[in-house]
C-alpha positions, 0 to 999 in steps of 0.5 A: 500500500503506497500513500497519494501524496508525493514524498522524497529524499536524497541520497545525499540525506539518506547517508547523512541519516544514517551516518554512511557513504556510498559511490553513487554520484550525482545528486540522487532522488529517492520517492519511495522505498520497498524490500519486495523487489515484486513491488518495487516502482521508479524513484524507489529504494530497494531494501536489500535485507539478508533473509533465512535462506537468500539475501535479498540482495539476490533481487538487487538487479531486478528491482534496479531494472524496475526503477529503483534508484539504489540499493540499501544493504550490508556487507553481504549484499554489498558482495552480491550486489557488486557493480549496482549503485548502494548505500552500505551500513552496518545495521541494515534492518534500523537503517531501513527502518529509518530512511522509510519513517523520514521518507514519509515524515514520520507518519506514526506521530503525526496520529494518536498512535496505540501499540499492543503487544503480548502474547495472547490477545493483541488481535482483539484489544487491538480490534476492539479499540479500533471498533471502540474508537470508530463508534464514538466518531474517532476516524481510525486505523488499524495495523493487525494479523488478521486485517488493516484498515483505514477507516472502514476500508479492509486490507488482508494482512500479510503479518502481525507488524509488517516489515518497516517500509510497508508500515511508515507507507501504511502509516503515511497513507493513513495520515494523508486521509486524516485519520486520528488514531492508528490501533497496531500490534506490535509482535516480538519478532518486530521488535528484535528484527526493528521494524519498529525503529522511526515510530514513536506511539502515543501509548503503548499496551501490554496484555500477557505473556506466556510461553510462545516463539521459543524457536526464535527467542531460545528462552522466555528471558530474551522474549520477555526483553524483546516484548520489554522494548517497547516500552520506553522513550524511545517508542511510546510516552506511556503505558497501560499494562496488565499486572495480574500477569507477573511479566506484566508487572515486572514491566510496570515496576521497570519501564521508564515511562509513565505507567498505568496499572489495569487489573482484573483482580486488583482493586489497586489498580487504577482500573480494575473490575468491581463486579463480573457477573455472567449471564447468557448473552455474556457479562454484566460488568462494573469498572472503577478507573481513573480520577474514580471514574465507573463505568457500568455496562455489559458486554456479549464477550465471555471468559476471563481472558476477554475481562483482561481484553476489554479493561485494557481497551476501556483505560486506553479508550478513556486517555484517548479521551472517550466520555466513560457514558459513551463507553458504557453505551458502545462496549455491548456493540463490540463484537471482537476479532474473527477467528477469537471466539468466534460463533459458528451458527448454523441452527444446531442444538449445540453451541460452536466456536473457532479459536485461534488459541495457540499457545497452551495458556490460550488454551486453557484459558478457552477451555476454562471458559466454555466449562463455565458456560457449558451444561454438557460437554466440552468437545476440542479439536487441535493441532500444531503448527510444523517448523514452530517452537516444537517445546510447547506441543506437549503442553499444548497437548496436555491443556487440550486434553485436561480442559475438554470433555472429549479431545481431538488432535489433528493437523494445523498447519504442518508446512514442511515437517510430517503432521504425524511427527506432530501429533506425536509429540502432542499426545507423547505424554497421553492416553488418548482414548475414544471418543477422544481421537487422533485424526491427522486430517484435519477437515476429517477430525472437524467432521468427527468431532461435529457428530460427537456432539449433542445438545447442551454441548460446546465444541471449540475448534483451535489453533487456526482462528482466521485463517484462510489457509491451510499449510501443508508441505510447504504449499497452501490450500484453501482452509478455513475453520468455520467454513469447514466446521458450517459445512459439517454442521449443515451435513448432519441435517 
């Protein structure tokens, strides 16, 4: 996505920035930049970044041909690229971070910018504060896993946080349209990787933290240091965080910027519930924030983890300035993020959810939550993903099968490893005994776990939530959960 406006800076500037030299003469213009050399257009420059298995300077040529102006790399790509006009640094995700913040005038401070991170629920705050702030007549955006939008335009999302030159382009064509607010999640791997280097936001939100890409961090210290970057001076002027979770408040008692406390559990906290009573249709609930403010309303949302979701977009909704009266009024219409607890409903007598719980606190903290609401059972289809942090499969195994009544195990999305290999690692420390099953197809294990149903029963579908794909050696087929999960319904009419 690129901005209308037109936006420029020379080379000259962009060595000056970045404290480098290149052997590109003559004054040089660039008026864009990309690392994706299928997107690149004239006047741009080309990020040239080193990838797992190919350095991107093996497109360098390519997106040259195409119009790019120069190539921004490191010493690696500087050997591959050899011949072809670069700038070369030491730091080349920073530095191409920051060429693309200054390219588009910083477009992140120029809105009321929200950051979200943590391990589970980024997805709904972030979507929850986002429909929150529309509603109250608030133009805003939204940077996330499963969509980005400018106002009420809708674009899928390629990743959580996208690489920098796409976000600050996002962002920049946000800004020209006069939006507000921008809502983003902001994932540990963009933080260690710097995508985020340029931005600066408003108010940064921290939800929990719970096992999860270990095969990236190598253990949950350095994962918790890189979702802890986030907050300080250099990327947001406050934050609002959740304590009742031990990294949470070890955030709070450390980060140097002003924090805000927000607690399920603790009536010290600044905000914090008063009452949470369930009721069919979902929650009654009553908030005490800020300056002693109440707040007393309802919401269709159910379980724990959802209260935890809310309370954060509630305090984050009310700095920004959202009278509480038109809080209370507008948070029984939020609605959540596709693919989180989401109803599938077909007129059949039992209750259906699909889920992208795919951490084993996520979970259990699903399972937990149907139980609550549950008079039969609790039926629950899982799998793993392939070529991700393989530490969690058991524990994610041992949740599914402790939580639920009935538990099925199947494949998520194996990509290059064998989904047989999977799913022994997932029971290795079970006995999974019928009606519980392992069925390693996944449209297969749907299938069987809809005709285990009877009425009174809930059945929750994991892993996958919204996606639309299925990822198996290495190559995607069209799959998606709650159309697979519809279809079955409907067969058993």
């Amino acid at each position: 996505m690129r901005p209308l406006l037109d936006y420029s800076i020379s080379v000259e500037k962009i060595c000056h920035l970045l404290s480098a030299e290149s052997e590109i003469n003559g004054e040089v213009i660039v008026t864009g930049v990309t690392s994706d050399d299928r997107y690149v257009q004239p006047g741009d420059l080309f990020l040239a970044y080193p990838g797992k298995s190919i350095h991107g300077a093996e497109f360098a040529k390519s997106a040259i041909a195409k119009g790019a102006r120069a190539i921004l790399t490191d010493a690696q790509g500087a050997q591959i690229a050899q011949g072809l006009p670069m700038i070369v640094v030491e730091n080349i995700r920073t530095a191409g971070a920051l060429v693309s913040a200054h390219l588009y005038r910083k477009p992140v401070q120029e809105m009321v910018s929200i950051a979200i991170t943590g391990t589970n629920g980024k997805t709904t705050v972030s979507t929850l504060l986002h429909q929150l702030l529309q509603s109250a007549g608030r133009e805003s955006g939204l940077i996330g896993t499963v969509e980005t939008r400018i106002g009420r335009e809708r674009f899928e999302s390629m990743r959580t946080t996208p690489e920098a030159d796409n976000l600050q382009s996002i962002a920049a064509a946000m800004a020209e349209q006069h939006v507000r607010h921008l809502v983003m999640e902001v994932s540990s791997h963009a933080l260690v990787m710097n995508r985020i280097e340029g931005s600066h936001f408003a108010i940064a939100g921290f939800t929990n933290l719970t096992q999860d890409h270990l095969d990236f961090h190598g253990d949950m210290e350095s994962y918790f240091l890189a979702k802890a970057k986030l907050f300080s001076l250099e990327f947001a002027d406050q934050a609002f965080i959740n304590i009742d979770d031990p990294y949470g408040l070890r955030i709070f008692n450390t980060c140097g910027i002003p924090a805000t406390s927000v607690s399920r559990r603790n009536v010290q906290a600044t905000w914090h519930y008063t009452s949470i009573v369930p009721t069919g249709n979902g929650t009654d609930i009553s908030i005490r924030g800020a300056g002693g403010v109440l707040i007393e309303t309802s919401t269709p949302l159910h379980g724990n983890f959802n209260l935890d979701n809310l309370l954060l977009v509630i305090a984050i909704a009310s700095e920004c300035g959202i009278d509480p009266l038109d809080c209370a009024a507008l948070i029984p219409k939020l609605y959540g993020a596709p693919g989180r607890m989401e109803l599938v409903d077909r007129g059949q007598s039992f209750t259906a959810f699909v889920d992208y719980a795919h951490t084993p606190d996520a979970v259990s903290s699903v399972l937990a939550t149907a139980r609550a609401f549950t008079q039969g059972k609790v039926i629950a289809l899982l799998g793993c993903g392939g070529d991700r942090d393989a530490s969690k499969r058991p524990l994610m195994g041992r949740a599914l099968s402790e939580g639920s009544s009935i538990a099925i195990f199947t494949s998520d999305n194996p990509r290059s490893e064998n989904p047989s290999q999977i799913l022994k690692q997932m029971t290795s420390e079970l006995a999974v005994n019928q009606p519980s099953a392992i069925i390693e197809d996944r449209a297969e294990a749907i299938a069987y776990a809809v005709s285990l149903c009877s009425p009174g029963d809930t059945l929750l579908i994991l892993g996958k939530g919204h996606e639309l794909g299925q990822e198996i050696a290495n190559e995607k087929i069209d799959f998606d959960d709650r159309i697979v999960l519809a279809t079955a319904i409907e067969a058993l009419r």
